[in-house]
C-alpha positions in Angstrom: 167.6 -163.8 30.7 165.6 -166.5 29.5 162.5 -165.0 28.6 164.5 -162.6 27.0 166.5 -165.1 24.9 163.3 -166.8 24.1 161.8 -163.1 22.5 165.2 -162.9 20.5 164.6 -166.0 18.9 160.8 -165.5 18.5 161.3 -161.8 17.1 163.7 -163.1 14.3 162.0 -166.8 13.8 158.4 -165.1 13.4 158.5 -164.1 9.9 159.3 -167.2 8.4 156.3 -168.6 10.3 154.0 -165.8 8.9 154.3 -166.7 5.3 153.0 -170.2 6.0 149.2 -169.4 7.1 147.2 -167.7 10.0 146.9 -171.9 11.6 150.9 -171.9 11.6 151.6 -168.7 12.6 149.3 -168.5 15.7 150.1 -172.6 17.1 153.6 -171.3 16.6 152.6 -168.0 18.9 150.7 -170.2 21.4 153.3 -173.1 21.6 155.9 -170.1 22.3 154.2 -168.2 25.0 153.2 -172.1 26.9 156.8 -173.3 26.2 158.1 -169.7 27.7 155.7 -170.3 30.7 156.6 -174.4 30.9 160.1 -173.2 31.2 159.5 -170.6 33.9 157.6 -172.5 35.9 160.8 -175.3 35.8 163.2 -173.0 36.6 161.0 -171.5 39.9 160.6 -175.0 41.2 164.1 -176.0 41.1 165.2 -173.0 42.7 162.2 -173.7 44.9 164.0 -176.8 45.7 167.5 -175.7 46.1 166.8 -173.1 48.4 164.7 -175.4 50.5 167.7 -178.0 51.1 169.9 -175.0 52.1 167.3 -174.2 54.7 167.1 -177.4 56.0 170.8 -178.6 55.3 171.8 -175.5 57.4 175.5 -175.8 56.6 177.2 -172.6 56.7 179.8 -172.8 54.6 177.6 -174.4 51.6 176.0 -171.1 52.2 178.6 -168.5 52.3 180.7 -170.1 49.6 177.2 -169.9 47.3 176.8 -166.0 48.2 180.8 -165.3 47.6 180.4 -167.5 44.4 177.1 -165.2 43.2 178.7 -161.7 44.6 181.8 -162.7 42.2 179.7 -163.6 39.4 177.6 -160.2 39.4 180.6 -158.0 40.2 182.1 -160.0 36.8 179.0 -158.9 35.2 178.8 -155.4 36.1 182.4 -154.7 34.7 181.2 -156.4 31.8 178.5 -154.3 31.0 180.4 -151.2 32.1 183.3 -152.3 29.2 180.4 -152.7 26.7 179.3 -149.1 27.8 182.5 -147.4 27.0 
């Protein structure tokens, strides 16, 4: 969802930069594509992270009340898109 937000806002930001010069236009490219990457890389090591003190936590219930939390969450999205659909 990120990456794709961060396209979004590149698709429709991009033309302004264009009109300011080849130099502007491609640090603007570059900075977007190493701040996309930056934020990736974040977002893998913090889930790196969290899934590591589940492992080692080993408490049960943190863990099942997680997994009913994320089942809820993309059963609530699925009926979402489904409603957008029709």
């Amino acid at each position: 969802m990120t990456h794709s937000f961060w396209i979004t806002v590149s698709g429709t930001i991009i033309h302004r930069f264009s009109d300011n010069g080849p130099f502007i236009y491609y640090s603007f490219l570059v900075f977007l594509i190493i701040g996309m990457a930056a934020w990736f890389i974040v977002l893998n090591i913090l889930a790196l992270k969290g899934f590591r003190r589940f492992i080692e936590g080993n408490d049960k219930g943190t863990e099942k009340a997680m997994i009913t939390i994320m089942f809820i969450i993309g059963i609530g999205f699925l009926l979402y898109g489904f409603l957008l659909i029709n």
